[in-house]
C-alpha positions as CSV (number, residue, x, y, z in Angstrom):
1,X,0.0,0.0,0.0
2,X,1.5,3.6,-0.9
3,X,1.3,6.6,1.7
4,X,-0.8,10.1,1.1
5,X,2.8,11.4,0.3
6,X,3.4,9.2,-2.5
7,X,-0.1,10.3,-4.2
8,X,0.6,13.7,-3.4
9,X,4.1,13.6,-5.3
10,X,2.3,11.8,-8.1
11,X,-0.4,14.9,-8.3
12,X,2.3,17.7,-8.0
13,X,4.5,15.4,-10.9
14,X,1.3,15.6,-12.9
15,X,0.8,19.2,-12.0
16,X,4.0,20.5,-13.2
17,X,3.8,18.8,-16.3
18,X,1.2,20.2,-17.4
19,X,2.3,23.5,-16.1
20,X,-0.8,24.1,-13.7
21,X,-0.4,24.7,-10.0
22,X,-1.6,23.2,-7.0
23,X,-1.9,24.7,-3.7
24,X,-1.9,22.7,-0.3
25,X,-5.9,22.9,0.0
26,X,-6.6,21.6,-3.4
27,X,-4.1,18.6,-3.2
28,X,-5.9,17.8,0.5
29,X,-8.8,17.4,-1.8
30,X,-7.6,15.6,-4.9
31,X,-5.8,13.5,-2.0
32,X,-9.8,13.0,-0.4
33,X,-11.3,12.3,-3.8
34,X,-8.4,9.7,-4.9
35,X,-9.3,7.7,-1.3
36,X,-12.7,7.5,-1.5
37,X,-12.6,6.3,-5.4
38,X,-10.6,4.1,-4.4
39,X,-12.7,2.8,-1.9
40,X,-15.7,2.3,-4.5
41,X,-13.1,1.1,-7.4
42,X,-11.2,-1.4,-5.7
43,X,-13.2,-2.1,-2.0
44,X,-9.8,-0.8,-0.3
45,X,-7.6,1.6,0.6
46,X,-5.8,3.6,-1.3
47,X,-3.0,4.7,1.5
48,X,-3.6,4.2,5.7
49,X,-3.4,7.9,6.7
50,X,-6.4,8.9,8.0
51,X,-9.0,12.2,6.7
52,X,-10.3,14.6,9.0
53,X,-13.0,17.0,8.4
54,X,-11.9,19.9,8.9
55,X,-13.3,23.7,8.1
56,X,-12.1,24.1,4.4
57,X,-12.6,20.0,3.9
58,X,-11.2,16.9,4.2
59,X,-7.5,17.1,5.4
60,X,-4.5,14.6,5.6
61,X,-2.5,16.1,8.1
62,X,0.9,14.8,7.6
63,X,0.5,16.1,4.5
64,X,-1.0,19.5,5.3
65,X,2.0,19.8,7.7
66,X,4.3,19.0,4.9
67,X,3.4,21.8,2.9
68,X,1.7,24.3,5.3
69,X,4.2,26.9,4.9
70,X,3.4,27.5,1.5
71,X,-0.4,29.1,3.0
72,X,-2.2,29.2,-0.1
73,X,0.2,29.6,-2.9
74,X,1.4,26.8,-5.1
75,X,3.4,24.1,-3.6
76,X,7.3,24.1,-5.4
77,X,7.8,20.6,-6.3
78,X,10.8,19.4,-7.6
79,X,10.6,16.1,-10.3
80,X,12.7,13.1,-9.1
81,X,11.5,11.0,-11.6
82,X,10.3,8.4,-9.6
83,X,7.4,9.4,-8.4
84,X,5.3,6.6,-10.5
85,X,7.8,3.5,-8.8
86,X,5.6,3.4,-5.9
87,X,2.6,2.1,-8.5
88,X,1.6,-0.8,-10.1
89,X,0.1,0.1,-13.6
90,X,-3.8,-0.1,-12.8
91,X,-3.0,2.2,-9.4
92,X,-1.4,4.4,-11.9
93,X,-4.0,4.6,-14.5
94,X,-7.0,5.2,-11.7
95,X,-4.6,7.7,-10.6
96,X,-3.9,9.5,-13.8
97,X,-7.8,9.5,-14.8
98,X,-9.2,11.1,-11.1
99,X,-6.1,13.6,-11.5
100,X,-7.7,14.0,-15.0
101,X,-10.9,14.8,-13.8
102,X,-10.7,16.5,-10.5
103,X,-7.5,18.7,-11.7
104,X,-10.1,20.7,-13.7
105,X,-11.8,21.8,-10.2
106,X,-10.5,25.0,-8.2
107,X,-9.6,24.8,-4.5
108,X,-12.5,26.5,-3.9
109,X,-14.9,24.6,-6.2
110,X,-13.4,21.3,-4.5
111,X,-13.9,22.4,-1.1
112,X,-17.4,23.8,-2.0
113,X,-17.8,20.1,-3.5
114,X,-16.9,18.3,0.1
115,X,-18.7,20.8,1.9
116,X,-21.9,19.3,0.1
117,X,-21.5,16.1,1.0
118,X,-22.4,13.2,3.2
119,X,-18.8,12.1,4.3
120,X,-17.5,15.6,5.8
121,X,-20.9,17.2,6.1
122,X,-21.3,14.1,9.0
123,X,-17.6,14.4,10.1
124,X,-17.1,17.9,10.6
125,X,-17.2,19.4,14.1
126,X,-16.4,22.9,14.5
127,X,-13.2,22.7,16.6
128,X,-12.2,19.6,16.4
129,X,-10.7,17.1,13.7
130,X,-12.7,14.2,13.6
131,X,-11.4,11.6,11.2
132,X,-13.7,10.8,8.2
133,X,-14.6,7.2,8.8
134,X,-13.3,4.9,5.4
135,X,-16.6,3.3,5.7
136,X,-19.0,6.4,5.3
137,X,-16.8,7.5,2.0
138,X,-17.3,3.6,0.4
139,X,-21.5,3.9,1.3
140,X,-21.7,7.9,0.4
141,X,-19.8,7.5,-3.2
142,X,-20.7,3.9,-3.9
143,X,-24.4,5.5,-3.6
144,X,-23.3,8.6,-5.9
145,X,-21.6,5.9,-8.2
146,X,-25.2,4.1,-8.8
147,X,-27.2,6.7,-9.2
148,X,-25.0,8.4,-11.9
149,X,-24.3,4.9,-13.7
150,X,-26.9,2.7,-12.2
151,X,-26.3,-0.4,-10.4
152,X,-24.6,-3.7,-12.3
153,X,-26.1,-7.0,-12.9
């Protein structure tokens, strides 16, 4: 299993490719997205560290710690060129299409996204960082997943 920091490299490799930016709120919530697809996609995990709910959305902390000195401009990142050795090719790919989709989102946008649903909506508690249970992600976007695409067989 990878770590939140190995996604996060992955995004800010992708990022810096295609010459767009990301700040520390909006990988917190391309980090959140990746984890609970991945919950829906594959029944698992994506990495162990836990999400908390807090005020601007789901949160990471080791990783908002990483780059919290940044505040809200774009996080430098410098390109080893292994950021992709931690994945196997289908991680990748699921990877490379939620980057795909959610990189077109704004910070704001995103946290205005998580603040609208079930997950962190339940979570949150003014105050306090209350982890975002794994479990309530897999039933919230399995749910979203079916209505959108309908359930299979």
């Amino acid at each position: 299993m990878v770590k939140a920091l190995d996604v996060a490299k992955m995004f800010l490799f992708w990022a810096k490719e295609d010459g767009d930016i990301i700040t520390n709120l909006k990988l917190q919530k391309l980090l959140y997205y990746a984890q609970a697809w991945h919950l829906v996609n594959y029944g698992r995990r994506l990495f162990m560290d836990e999400i908390e709910a807090w005020d601007f959305g789901p949160v990471v902390k080791t990783i908002y710690h990483k780059w919290k000195k940044y505040g809200s401009t774009p996080i430098p990142y410098e390109i080893t060129g292994k950021e992709a050795d931690q994945f196997s090719e289908p991680k990748l790919k699921f990877l490379q299409e939620l980057y795909r989709i959610y990189s077109n989102f704004s910070a704001t946008q995103l946290v205005s996204m998580t603040h609208g649903e079930k997950p962190w909506k339940e979570s949150f508690n003014k105050g306090q960082n209350v982890v975002i249970s794994t479990k309530l992600m897999k039933e919230y976007y399995s749910e979203l997943y079916d209505k959108q695409y309908g359930k299979e067989g």
